[in-house]
C-alpha positions in Angstrom: 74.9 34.5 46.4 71.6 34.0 46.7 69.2 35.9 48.9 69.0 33.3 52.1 72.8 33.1 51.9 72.9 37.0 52.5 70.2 36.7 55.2 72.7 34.2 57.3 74.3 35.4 60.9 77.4 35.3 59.5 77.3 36.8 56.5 75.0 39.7 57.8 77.7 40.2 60.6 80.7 40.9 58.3 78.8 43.0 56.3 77.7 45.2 59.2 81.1 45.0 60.6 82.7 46.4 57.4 80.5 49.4 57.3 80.3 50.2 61.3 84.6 50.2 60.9 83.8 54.1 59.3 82.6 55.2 62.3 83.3 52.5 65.3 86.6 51.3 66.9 84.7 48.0 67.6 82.5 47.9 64.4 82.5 44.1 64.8 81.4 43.9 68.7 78.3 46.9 67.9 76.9 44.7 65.0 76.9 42.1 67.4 75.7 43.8 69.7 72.8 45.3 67.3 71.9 41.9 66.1 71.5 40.2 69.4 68.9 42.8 70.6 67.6 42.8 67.3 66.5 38.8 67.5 66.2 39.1 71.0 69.4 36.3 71.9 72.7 37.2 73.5 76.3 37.0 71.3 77.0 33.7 72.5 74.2 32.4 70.5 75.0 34.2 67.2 78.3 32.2 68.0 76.5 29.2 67.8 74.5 29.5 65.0 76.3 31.6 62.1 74.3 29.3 59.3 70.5 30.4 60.6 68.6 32.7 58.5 67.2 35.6 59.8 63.2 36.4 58.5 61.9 39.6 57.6 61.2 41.0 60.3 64.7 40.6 61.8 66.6 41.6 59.1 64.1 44.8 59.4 65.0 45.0 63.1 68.7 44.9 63.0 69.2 47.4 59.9 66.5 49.9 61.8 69.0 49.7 64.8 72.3 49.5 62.1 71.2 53.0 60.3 71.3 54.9 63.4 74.7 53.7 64.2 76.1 54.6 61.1 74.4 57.6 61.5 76.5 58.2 64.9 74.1 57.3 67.3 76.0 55.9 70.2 75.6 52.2 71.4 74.4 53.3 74.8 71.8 54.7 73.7 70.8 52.1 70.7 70.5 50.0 73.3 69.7 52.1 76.6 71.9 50.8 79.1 75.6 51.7 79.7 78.2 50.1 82.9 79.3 52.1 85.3 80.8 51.0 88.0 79.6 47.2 87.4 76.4 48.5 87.3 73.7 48.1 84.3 72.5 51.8 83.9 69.4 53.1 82.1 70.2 56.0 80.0 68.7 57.9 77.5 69.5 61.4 75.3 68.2 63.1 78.6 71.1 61.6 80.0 74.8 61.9 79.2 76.1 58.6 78.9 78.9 58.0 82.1 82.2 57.6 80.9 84.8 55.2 82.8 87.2 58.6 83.5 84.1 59.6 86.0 84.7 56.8 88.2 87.9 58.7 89.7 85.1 60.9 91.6 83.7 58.0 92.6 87.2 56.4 94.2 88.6 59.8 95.4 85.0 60.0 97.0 84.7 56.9 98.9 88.5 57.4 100.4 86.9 60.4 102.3 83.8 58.3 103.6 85.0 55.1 105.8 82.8 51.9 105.3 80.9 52.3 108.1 80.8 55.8 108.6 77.3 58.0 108.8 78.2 60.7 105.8 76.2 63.4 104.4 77.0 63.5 100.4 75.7 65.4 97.5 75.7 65.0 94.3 75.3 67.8 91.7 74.4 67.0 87.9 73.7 63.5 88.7 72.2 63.1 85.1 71.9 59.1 84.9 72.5 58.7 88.7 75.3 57.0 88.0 78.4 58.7 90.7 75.4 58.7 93.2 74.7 55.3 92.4 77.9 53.7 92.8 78.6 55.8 96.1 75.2 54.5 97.5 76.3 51.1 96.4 78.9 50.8 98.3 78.7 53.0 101.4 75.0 51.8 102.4 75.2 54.2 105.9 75.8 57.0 103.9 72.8 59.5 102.8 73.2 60.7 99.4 71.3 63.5 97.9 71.6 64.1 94.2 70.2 67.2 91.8 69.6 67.5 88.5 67.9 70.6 86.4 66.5 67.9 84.0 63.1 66.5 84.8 64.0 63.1 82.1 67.5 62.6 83.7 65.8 62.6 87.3 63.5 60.3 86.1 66.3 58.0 84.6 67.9 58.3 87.4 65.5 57.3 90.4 64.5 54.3 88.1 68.1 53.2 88.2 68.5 53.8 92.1 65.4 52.1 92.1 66.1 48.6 90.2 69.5 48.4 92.5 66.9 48.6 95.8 69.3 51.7 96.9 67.0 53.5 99.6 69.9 55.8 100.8 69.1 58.6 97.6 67.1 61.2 97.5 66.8 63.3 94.3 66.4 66.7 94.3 65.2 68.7 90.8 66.5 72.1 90.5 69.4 74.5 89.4 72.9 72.9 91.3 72.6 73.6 95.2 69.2 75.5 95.0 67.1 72.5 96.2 69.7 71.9 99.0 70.8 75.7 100.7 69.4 74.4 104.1 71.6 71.3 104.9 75.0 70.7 104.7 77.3 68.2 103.5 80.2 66.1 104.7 81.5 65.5 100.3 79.7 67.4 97.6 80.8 65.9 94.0 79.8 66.9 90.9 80.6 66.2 86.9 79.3 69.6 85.6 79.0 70.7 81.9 83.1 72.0 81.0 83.4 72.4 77.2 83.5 75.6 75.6 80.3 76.4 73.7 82.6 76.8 70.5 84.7 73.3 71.0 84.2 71.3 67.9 84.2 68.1 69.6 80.6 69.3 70.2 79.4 67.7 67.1 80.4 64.4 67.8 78.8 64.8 70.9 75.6 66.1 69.3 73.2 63.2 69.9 74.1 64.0 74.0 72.0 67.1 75.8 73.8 70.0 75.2 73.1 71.8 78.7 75.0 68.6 80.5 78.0 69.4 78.1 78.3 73.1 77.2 79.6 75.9 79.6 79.9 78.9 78.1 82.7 80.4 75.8 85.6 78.7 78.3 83.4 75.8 79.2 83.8 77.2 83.3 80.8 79.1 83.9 79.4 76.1 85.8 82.3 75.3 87.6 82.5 79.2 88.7 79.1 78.7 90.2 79.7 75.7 92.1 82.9 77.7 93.4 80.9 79.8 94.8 77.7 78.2 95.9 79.2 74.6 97.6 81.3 77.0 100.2 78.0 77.3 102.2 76.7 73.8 102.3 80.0 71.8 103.1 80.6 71.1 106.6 84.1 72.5 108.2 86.5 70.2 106.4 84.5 68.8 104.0 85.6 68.1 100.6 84.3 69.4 97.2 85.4 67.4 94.0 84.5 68.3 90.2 85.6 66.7 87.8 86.6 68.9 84.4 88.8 69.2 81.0 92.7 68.5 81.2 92.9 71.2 79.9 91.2 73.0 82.5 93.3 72.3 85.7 95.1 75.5 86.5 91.7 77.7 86.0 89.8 75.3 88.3 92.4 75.9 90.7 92.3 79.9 90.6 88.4 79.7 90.5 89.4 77.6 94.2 91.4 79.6 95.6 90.0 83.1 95.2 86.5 81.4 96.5 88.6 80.9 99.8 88.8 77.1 98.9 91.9 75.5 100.2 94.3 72.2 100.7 93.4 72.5 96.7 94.9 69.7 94.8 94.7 67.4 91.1 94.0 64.1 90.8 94.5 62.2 87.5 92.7 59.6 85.5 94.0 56.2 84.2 95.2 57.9 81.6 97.4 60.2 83.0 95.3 63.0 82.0 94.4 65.9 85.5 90.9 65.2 85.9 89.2 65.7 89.0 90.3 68.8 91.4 89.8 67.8 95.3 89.2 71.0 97.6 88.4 71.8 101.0 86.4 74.5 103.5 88.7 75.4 106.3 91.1 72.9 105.7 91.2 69.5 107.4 
């Protein structure tokens, strides 16, 4: 084959494809992906045109963005956006990238908060903005505050608030409810860190910041703090939710209780798995 032939879409593509399959589950859909940004087209046009021949520079382009996937790097951040919620997100390695098992905050959430009710809600971690974002999105009376300890996911985060023309945020930097101890809240969520430090899953998880991931040696010293700390700035009947490992659901629940948490109960994913714990102060 000579070197144009191996320079065409197509031919590129499957090769890409069969060496993303060692470390994608949709090695055909990434190089796709990785090519489109790479000449600056979307799919549909690689669809269109599998015979042109891609120049230097784009074959450069695409195999710079190719290495670092089949180095791990995920797609989200290759390519710096990731949906959530049917929104186009910024994120970045300040950022962890939102996974579609967070959106259960998001519903259980908005149950709480009626369409055209005035609501007081924080949001703790808030990393890419994204649980903020999609509550803001679609309860536009509501006031949202949202904290974050990282200066680059703040700043990720505001930018995405701020391409979505959402004025109902404000963002907060600091350590959990330190920025907030003087109001209070009608629905505090939050998405904290909850893997052990020693969980080997870490490692496939290592191009993601490690304080958004790691809590300590039973991955619950976050979740112990926001046990503690959220009882002070949630109005009488309010509702805290954190989401957390399956694995996790009857220690979340004892951390609950003994914090004088009640009407304590699970809620599970859309795959089964317990996922986000709902709590309240004083009951409804």
């Amino acid at each position: 084959m000579c070197q144009e032939d191996n320079r065409r879409i197509d031919a590129v593509l499957g090769r890409a494809a069969t060496k993303l399959g060692e470390v994608s589950d949709s090695a055909r859909l990434d190089a796709e992906i990785l090519l489109g940004l790479s000449i600056d087209m979307p799919r549909s046009y690689l669809f269109a045109h599998p015979d042109d021949i891609l120049d230097d520079a784009a074959f450069d382009r695409f195999d710079a963005l190719l290495q670092r996937r089949l180095h791990g790097e995920p797609m989200a951040y290759i390519v710096g956006t990731r949906e959530f919620w049917s929104h186009e997100l910024l994120v970045s390695p300040a950022t962890l990238i939102p996974r579609p098992e967070s959106e259960l905050l998001v519903e259980l959430a908005l149950r709480e908060i009626p369409r055209k009710a005035e609501c007081n809600l924080l949001d703790l971690g808030t990393g890419s903005g994204a649980i903020a974002i999609a509550i803001a999105s679609e309860r536009l009376l509501c006031e949202i505050c949202a904290v974050d300890n990282s200066p680059g996911a703040l700043a990720i985060a505001r930018e995405n608030a701020r391409q979505l023309s959402l004025g109902n945020i404000t963002f907060f930097e600091g350590s959990w409810t330190q920025p907030v101890r003087d109001r209070k809240f009608d629905v505090i969520v939050a998405n904290p860190p909850y893997v052990r430090a020693d969980d080997p899953a870490l490692a496939r998880l290592r191009y993601e910041p490690l304080e958004a991931l790691a809590s300590g040696q039973d991955g619950l010293d976050a979740i112990r703090v926001l046990a503690v700390e959220c009882v002070d700035i949630l109005s009488d009947g309010g509702v805290l939710l954190l989401e957390h490992g399956a694995e996790q659901l009857d220690d979340v629940a004892s951390l609950l209780a003994t914090s004088g948490w009640t009407d304590i109960c699970n809620h599970r994913d859309f795959s089964g798995h317990p996922r986000v714990t709902a709590a309240r102060r004083g009951g409804k």
